[in-house]
N, C-alpha and C positions, 0 to 999 in steps of 0.2 A: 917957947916952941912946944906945941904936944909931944906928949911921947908916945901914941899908941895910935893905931886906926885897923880896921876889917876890912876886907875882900869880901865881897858876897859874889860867885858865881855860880853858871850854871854847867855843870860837868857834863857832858853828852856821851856816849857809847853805844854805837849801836840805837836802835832806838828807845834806848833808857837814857835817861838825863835825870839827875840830882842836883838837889844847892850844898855846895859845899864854900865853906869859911876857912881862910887865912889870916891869921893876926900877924901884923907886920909890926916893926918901929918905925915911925916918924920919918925918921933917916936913911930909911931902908933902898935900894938902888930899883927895888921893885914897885914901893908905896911910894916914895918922892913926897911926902905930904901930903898924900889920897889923891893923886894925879896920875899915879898909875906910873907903869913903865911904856914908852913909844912905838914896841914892840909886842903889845901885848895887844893880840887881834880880838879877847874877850871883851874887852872896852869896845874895839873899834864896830863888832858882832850887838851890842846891846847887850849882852850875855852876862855883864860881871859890872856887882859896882862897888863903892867907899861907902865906908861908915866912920864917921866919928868927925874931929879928934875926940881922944879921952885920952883925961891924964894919968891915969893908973893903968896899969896891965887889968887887976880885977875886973873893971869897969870895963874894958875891953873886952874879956875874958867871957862876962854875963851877956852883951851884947850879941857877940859872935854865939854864944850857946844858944841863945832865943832863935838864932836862923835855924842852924845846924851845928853840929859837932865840927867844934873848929880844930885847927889844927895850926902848929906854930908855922911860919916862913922858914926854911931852910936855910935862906940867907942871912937874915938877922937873927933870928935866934932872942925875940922877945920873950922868951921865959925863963 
């Protein structure tokens, strides 16, 4: 099974919008395997998408840096 994958979405506020990155694990209730969570309307908007798998965090890590300044899932806690 991989162990790692990205979020890429687009954050909107007011009329500023930014892409910002999530590194999730594999297993994560929010990642599911880069399938997203059911309730996640960023998916369902075109707004947000998956990267990966990779199998290191690193590899993960440099990915997500190439969009944006990523930042770890609060849920799983890949770092």
């Amino acid at each position: 099974m991989p162990g790692f994958f990205v979020y890429e979405y687009v954050h909107k506020e007011g009329r500023r919008a930014e892409v910002r990155t999530v590194l999730h694990r594999a297993e994560c209730r929010w990642c599911r395997e880069g399938r997203g969570h059911p309730l996640n309307p960023g998916l369902k908007l075109g707004l947000g998408r998956w990267h990966g798998p990779f199998d290191a965090y690193p590899a993960a890590l440099s990915a997500a840096d190439a969009i944006a300044a990523p930042r770890c899932c609060q849920a799983c806690h890949p770092a």
